[in-house]
Steps between C-alpha positions, in 0.01 A plus 500: 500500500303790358156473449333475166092607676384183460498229816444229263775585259787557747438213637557335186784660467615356840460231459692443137731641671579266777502216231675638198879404526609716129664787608368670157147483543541644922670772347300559244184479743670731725540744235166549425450524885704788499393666190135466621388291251131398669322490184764213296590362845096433544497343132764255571407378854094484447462214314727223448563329133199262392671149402349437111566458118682172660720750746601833545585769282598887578728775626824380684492747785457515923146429625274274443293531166872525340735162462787524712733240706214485786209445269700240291552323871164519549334385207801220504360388817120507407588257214693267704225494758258418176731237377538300851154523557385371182726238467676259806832662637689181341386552164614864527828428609566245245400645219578874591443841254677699221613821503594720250558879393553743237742790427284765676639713792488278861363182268800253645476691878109430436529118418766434740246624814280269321760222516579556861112475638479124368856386549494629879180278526708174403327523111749439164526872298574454120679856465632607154862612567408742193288735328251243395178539190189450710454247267727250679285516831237352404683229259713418859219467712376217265862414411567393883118425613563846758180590704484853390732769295566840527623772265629840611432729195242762395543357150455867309383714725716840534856470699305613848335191497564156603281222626448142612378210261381179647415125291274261660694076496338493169747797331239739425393808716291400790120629449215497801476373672865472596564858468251609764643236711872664502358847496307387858848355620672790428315703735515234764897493491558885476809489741793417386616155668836498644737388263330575197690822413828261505520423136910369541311212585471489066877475469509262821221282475565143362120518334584754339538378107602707201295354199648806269721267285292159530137691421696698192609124359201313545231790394734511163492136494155498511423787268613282217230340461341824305797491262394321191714642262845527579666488204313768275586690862860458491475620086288763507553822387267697778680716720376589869543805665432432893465724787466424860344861609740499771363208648614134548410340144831493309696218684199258482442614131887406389423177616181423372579673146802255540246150584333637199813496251410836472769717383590768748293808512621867497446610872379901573857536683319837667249264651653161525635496856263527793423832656272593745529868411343465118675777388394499109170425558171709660346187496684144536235345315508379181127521483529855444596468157737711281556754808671167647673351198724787388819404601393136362396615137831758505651226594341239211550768247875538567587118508206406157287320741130484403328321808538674864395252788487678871420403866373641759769586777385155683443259182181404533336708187662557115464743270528429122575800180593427198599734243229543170605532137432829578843589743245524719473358844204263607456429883255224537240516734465226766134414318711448158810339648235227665364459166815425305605259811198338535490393162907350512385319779213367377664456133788319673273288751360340160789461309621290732246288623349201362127537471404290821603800693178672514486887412149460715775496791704781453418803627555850481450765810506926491384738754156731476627736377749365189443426179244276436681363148567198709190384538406560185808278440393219699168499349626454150711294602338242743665617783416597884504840593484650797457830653622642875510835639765742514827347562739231455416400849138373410591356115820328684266334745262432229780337314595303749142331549509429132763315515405328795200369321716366220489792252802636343501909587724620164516863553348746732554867439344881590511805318746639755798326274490242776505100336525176606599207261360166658523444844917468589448842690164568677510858400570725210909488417678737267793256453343186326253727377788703342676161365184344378454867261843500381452127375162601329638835355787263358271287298252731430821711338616134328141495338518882387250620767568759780318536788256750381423263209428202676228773735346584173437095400413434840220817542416372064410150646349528834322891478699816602454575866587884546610581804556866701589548885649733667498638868437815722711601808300579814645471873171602639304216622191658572491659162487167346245364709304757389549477141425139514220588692312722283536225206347257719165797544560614212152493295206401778720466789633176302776478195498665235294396152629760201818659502516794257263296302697207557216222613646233737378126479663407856687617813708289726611631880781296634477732759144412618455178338245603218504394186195571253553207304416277733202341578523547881694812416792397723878498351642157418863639581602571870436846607666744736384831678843578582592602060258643260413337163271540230435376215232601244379380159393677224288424236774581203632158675780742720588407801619758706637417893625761747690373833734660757854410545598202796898645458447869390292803538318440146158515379552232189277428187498243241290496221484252208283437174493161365461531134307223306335490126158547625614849631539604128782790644863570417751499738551889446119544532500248817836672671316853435179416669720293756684828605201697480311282721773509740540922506126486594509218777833670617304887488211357633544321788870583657483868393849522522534877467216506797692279736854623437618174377842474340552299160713272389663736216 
């Protein structure tokens, strides 16, 4: 074997070598060899992927930072090391896992090394015989009491990417201290063990159990029970244009359109069927916006459809437009899509409960950085709200304690178009999400409203809450330590005070655990030095937070202004001063131009 310079490295190299059995990544390791390919060889082989965000996420490739069939083994085998010693070796095999995957290149070669690790160590494997939502994990691990579940997608990540999922026995994404635990056991159980690179033990295997057909009958079974309106459904006039973006969506969303009485929607036939390639798209993200939706309102415009819904390629978030009076098209944001949902499940909640159900028992939970129209919401309202960091891993868990104590969670939602309506699936799901929209759009349509209307009487009643975000590409680590950094000394060796004349009342550090408005000056939420986040108030009553990506090279920002009478401003005059206050912050402090950072348009 050549040399690459460094000891260390080669023997890296060596030693993935002598326990990687795919013939594509030797080769492909060997080519680099030969090309003398030190530097990427070094990159690959230095540092191994860091288990987080509730898994893994990144490049499928050879070597270690990358995912691959050997890394897939070995993080397989750190969580069934977790599992067996967290819980007795009977339990385990009783109750066994679930394992599904998405559309995405090496997704089903992925989940079926997954598979193989547990049933070779005597433990029942749930694997989806299809393409599965990542929706349905999560619903089967509570569907069939399962000790854990994994999901094999990188959700909407670019086509290079894949990565590993994992839910805790209670369906949502495990949270520390459980994820430290597996990360520890992955490094103990590096080597592969001997027959866990035989995955014909999946077709074999009398543990194994397909729950494709049973989990697709009993989650549409169960979804009913948001369907309140079936017959104005199966009358209405609305007409839906849906696209999959290439992903897994569209069988799941015939049937639940179907539970619904929905009428059929008009399917994006470009983008309907699964493909891991996402050829019409830069981006497979519906997030994106217009750039994403083009095919969808082409296709809407063709067929006189005025409401587009979309997934994500694995389900789990939805998109809404809707076309305006105008001809033009409006993509909602995730902040204005919570809104409108919120209020249909709060409007329906009431409509069809008798007053002894309590409203001081319902509750309503977004992320740190969303929208905080909820809480104004719940505060009208007489409602709980409550608030979680980043991700539908901490609002899931957070959900699930709610209802624990005997509150009733009815939505959960974050500005990244992810929701969750009541607790049937411990995580944010595009399909009853998607259902549960198409019913509201119907009666809102029956009561001459669109969706944009019933935004307008929902910001008229409850204050407009303007929101902006956007993000920066950076792949440089140490660049964004440093820009963090120098906010964190940035007037006095401490945070800053005035921005471009923009006074601050109050500065919170997730990061370090400070937060000004606090007596003891210590954040309330948990904290992590591993991801950056800010988040600091202004005295115009913005609120402007800045975090780094868990999934993506991205330096993200969110800002908001709640609007209320005392503020005496328009929403033009607010939504000005909003997006000026933002060009300073964003000038300011991450200097894009300075530190090379890409953005988002």
């Amino acid at each position: 074997m050549k040399s690459t310079g460094s000891i260390e490295t080669d023997l890296k190299i060596q030693e993935y070598l002598r326990w990687d059995k795919n013939e594509k990544t030797h080769k492909m390791v060997a080519e680099m060899l030969e090309k003398g390919e030190s530097e990427q060889l070094s990159k690959i082989f230095s540092s191994r992927l860091q288990f987080g965000t509730a898994g893994l996420r990144a490049a499928m490739g050879p070597g270690y930072s990358c995912l691959n069939d050997l890394t897939i083994i070995q993080t397989s085998q750190g969580l069934y090391k977790t599992l067996e010693s967290t819980l007795s070796g009977a339990e385990l095999q009783s109750r066994g896992v679930v394992v599904g995957y998405d559309g995405r290149h090496n997704s089903r070669r992925f989940a079926e090394l997954t598979s193989a690790v547990f049933l070779h160590n005597n433990v029942p494997v749930y694997l989806f015989s299809k393409l599965n939502p990542t929706p349905f994990v999560p619903y089967a691990v509570l569907k069939y009491s399962c000790c854990c579940g994994v999901m094999v997608t990188a959700s909407h990540n670019p086509k290079e990417d894949n990565g590993y999922k994992v839910y805790w026995e209670n369906g949502a994404q495990i949270i520390p201290p459980i994820d430290k635990l597996v990360a520890e056991s992955i490094e103990e159980n590096l080597e592969p063990w001997t027959e866990s690179w035989n995955i014909e033990i999946c077709e074999t295997s009398s543990l194994r159990h397909d729950p494709y057909t049973d989990v697709m009958t009993s989650y549409m079974s169960d979804v009913q029970q948001f369907c309140l309106h079936r017959e104005l459904n199966e009358t209405s006039s609305v007409v839906f244009t849906y696209t999959a973006m290439h992903g897994v969506g569209r069988d799941a969303m015939v049937e639940v359109f179907k539970s619904f009485g929905l009428k059929p929607f008009i399917p994006v036939v470009e983008q309907v069927e699964p493909d891991p390639e996402f050829p019409t798209v830069r981006f497979p993200n519906p997030e994106e916006g217009k750039s994403a939706l083009d095919l969808a309102i082409q296709t809407a415009d063709r067929n006189g459809s005025t409401v587009i819904l979309a997934n994500d390629p694995d389900a789990d978030r939805l998109a809404i437009a809707e076309k305006q009076p105008s001809g033009e098209w409006k993509v909602f944001t995730g902040n204005e899509i919570g809104a409108v949902l919120g209020w249909w499940l709060l409007t329906s909640y009431k409509q069809n409960n008798t007053p002894s159900h309590q409203l001081s028992d319902c509750c309503f939970i977004s992320s740190t950085v969303s929208s905080k129209i909820l809480h104004t919401m719940a505060v009208a309202e007489g409602c709980v709200f409550e608030e979680t960091l980043t991700g539908f891993k901490w609002m899931a868990n957070k959900a699930k304690l709610l209802q624990e104590s005997g509150k009733r969670v009815l939505f959960t939602f974050e500005e990244a178009i992810g929701f969750m309506c009541g607790t049937m699936v411990l995580d944010k799901d595009g399909i009853s999400a998607g259902a549960i929209a198409a019913e509201m759009i119907c009666y809102l349509r029956n009561n001459n409203l669109t969706f944009m209307d019933q935004l307008t009487n929902i910001y008229d009643k409850y204050g407009h809450h303007l929101c902006q975000s956007s993000y920066y590409i950076c792949h440089d680590q140490a660049r964004i330590r440093d820009i963090f950094h120098r906010i964190r000394t940035y007037e006095n060796d401490s945070y800053p005070r005035e921005i471009r004349g923009f006074g601050l009342t109050g500065v919170r550090d997730l990061t370090t655990g400070y937060d000004s408005a606090q007596s003891d000056e210590r954040a309330i939420l948990p904290t992590s030095s591993s991801s950056q986040m800010l988040t600091l108030t202004f005295t115009n009553n913005c609120v402007l937070t800045v975090r780094t990506s868990g999934t993506e090279p991205k330096i993200k920002y969110y800002a908001e202004q709640r609007l209320t009478p005392a503020t005496g401003m328009t929403s033009t005059a607010a939504t000005d001063e909003l997006t000026k206050m933002i060009h300073s912050v964003i000038t300011e402090l991450l200097q894009p131009d300075k530190n090379n950072l890409i953005s988002k348009t």
